[in-house]
C-alpha positions as CSV (number, residue, x, y, z in Angstrom):
1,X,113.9,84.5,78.1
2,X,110.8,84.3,75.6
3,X,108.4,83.7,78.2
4,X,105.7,86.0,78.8
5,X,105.6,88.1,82.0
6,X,103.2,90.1,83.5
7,X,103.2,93.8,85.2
8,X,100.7,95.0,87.8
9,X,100.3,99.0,87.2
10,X,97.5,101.0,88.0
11,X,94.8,98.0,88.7
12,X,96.0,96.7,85.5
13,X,97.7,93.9,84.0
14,X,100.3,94.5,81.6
15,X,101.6,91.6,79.8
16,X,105.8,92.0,78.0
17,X,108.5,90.0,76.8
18,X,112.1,90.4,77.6
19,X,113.8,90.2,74.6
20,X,117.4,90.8,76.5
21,X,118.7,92.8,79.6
22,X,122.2,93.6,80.7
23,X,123.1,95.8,83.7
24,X,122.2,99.3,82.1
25,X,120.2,98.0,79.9
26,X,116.6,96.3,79.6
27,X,114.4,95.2,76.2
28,X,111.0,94.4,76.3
29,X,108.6,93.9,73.9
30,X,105.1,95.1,75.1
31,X,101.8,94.1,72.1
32,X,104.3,94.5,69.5
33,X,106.1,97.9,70.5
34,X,109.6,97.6,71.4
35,X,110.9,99.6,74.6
36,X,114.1,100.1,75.8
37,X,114.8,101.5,79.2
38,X,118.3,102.7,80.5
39,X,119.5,103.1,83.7
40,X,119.9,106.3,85.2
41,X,121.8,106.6,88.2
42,X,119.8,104.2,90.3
43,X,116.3,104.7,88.1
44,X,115.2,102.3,84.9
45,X,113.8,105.3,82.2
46,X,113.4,105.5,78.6
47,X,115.6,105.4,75.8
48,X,115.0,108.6,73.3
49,X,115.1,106.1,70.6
50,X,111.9,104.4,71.8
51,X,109.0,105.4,69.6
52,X,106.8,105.8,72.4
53,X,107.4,106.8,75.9
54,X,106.3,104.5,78.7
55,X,105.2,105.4,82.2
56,X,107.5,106.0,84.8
57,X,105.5,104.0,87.3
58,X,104.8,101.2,84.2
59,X,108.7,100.8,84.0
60,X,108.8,100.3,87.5
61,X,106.3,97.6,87.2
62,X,108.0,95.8,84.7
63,X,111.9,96.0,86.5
64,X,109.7,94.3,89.8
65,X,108.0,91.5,87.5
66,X,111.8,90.8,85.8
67,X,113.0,90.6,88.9
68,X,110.7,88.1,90.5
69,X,110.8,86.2,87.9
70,X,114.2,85.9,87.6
């Protein structure tokens, strides 16, 4: 999926692409930075490879907008 999604956070509007998601595994592309988020026990978080760390409540946001659009 190529298409662009958006995620609602903090009376803002962030807009991503999935680049590819598995059932552990989720990667976006948010204005050009890559993010990978693992799943930890029942919780999306960050991958230590990911140059910057998202939000916890962002990541959230963007598992609910993949979801619905799925």
């Amino acid at each position: 999926m190529h298409e662009r999604l958006e995620a609602h956070f903090e009376n803002r509007v962030y807009y991503f692409y999935l680049e590819s998601q598995s059932d552990d595994e989720i990667f976006i592309r948010m204005y050009k930075t890559p993010y990978l988020f693992i799943k930890h026990n029942k919780t999306w978080i960050n991958a230590t490879s990911n140059k910057m760390a998202m939000a916890d409540g962002l990541i959230e946001a963007v598992v609910k907008a993949i979801s619905e659009a799925s």
